[in-house]
N, C-alpha and C positions, 0 to 999 in steps of 0.2 A: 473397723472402718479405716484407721491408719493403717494398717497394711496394706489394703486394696488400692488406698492413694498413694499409698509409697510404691506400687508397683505400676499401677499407671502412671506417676512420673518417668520410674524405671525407667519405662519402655518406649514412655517421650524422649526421653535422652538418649536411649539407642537408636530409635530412627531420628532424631536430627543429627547424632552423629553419624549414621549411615549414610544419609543425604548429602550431610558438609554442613550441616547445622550448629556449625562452631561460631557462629556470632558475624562471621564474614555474609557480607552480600551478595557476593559475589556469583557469578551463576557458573562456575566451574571452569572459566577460558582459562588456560594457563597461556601466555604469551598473545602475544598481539598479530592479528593477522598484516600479511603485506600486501602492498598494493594490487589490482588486479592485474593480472598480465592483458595486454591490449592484445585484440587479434590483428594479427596481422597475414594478411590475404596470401600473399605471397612467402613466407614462409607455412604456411597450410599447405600450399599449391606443392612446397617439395617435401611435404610429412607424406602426403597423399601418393604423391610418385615414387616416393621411398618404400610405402608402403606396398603399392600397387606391381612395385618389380618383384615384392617375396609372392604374391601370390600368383603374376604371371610365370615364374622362374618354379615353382610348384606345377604349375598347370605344364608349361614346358616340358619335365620331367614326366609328368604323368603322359604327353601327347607321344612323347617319344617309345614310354613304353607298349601305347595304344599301338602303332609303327611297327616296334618289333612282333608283338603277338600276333597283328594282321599278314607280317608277312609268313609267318609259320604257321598261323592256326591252319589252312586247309591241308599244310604238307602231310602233316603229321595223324590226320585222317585217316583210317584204314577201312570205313564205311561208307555211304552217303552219310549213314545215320550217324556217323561219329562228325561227319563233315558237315550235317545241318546243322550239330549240336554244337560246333565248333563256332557256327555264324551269328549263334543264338549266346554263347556264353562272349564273341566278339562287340554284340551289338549292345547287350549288357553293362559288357565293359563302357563300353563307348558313352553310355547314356548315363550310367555313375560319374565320371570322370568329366563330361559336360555338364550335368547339375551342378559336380566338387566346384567347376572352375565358374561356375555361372554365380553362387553361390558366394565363393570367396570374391569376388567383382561387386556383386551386389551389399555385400554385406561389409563392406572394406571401410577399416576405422584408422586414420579418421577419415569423415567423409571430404570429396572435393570442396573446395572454395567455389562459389558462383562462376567464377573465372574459368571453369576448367567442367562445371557439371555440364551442358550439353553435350561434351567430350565422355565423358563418363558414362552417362543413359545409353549414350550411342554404346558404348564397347559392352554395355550389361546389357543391352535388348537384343545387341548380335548374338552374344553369351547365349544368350534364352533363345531364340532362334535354333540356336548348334544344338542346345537339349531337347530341343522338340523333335529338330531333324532326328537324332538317334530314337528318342520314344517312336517315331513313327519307322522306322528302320527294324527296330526289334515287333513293332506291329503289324508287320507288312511280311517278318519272318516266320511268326507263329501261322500265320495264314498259304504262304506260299514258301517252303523251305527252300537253301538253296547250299549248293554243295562244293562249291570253287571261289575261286577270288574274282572271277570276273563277273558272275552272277549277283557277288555281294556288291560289287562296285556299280552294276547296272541299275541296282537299286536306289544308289546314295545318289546317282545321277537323275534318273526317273524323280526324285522327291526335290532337284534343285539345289544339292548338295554343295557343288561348286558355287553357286552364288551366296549361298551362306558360311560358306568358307570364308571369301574373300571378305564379303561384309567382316568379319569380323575382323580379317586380315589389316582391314584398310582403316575398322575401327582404333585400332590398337596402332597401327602405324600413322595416324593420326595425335596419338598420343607420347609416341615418340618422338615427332617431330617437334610438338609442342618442348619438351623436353631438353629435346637438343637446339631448342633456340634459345634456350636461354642459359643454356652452358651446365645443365646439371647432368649430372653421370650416372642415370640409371640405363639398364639395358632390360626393355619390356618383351625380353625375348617373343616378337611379332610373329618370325621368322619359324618358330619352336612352336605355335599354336596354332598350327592349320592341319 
């Protein structure tokens, strides 16, 4: 019977000493926390813009490289069937690369301050706009293939293409301006995402 209680204490003492069961009450803080940081609107407003130029200067990058393959993919065609297949791995692209940029908009941490979110919805619903226009682009190629660059561009036109350009054109250059009126120095490459 003493050994059974000498080992149930044992093993009281090893879990209170695994816990912190050393006689302290403490519940484990070490150091004291500090005050909370207050928010402040306007320092959000340039986390947000700072934030917002690494993923338009990403999406820029990516529009540009959309740019160079559209102007080569039909050259380089030596079929229809290599030239539909060309419109089809174009419009592909196109619809990845609009989700990426719709996605990094939408999903962009940290979020706006109140101050700046109707600014914000506006440039992520144009975003989502551009990626439907490409889903339906690559939908419209499985159905009626096409073999040239001006046949692909009739397309983008037919589905209102240019006005969802600009929307977003104007979303984002609206965002800029915001920007430069208050003297901060990003550049939401506007001009690079169309």
């Amino acid at each position: 019977m003493k050994t059974s209680a000498l080992l149930v204490a044992l093993a009281l003492v090893a879990v209170l000493a695994a816990c912190g069961g050393d006689g302290d009450d403490s519940i484990g803080v070490t150091g004291t926390p500090g005050p909370a940081t207050p928010y402040d609107p306007a320092q959000a407003g340039l986390d947000y813009l700072d934030a917002l130029e690494v993923v338009m200067e990403q999406a820029a990058t990516d529009w540009q490289a959309l740019d160079e393959q559209k102007a080569t993919a039909f050259d380089s065609a030596t079929s229809e069937v290599d030239a539909a297949q060309a419109a089809l791995v174009l419009s592909g692209d196109y619809a990845a690369k609009a989700a990426a940029r719709r996605d990094g908009i939408t999903n962009i941490r940290p979020q706006p301050p109140a101050t700046l979110q109707s600014l914000h919805l506006a440039l992520g619903s144009a975003a989502d706009d551009e990626r439907v226009l490409a889903d339906d682009i690559g939908a419209i190629l499985l159905e009626e293939p096409v073999t040239d660059e001006a046949s692909y561009d009739a397309i983008v036109a037919d589905l209102g293409g240019q006005v969802v350009v600009q929307r977003f054109a104007d979303a984002c250059a609206a965002l800029q301006d915001y920007a430069d009126s208050i003297d901060h120095d990003v550049n939401l490459h506007c001009e690079g995402n169309d």
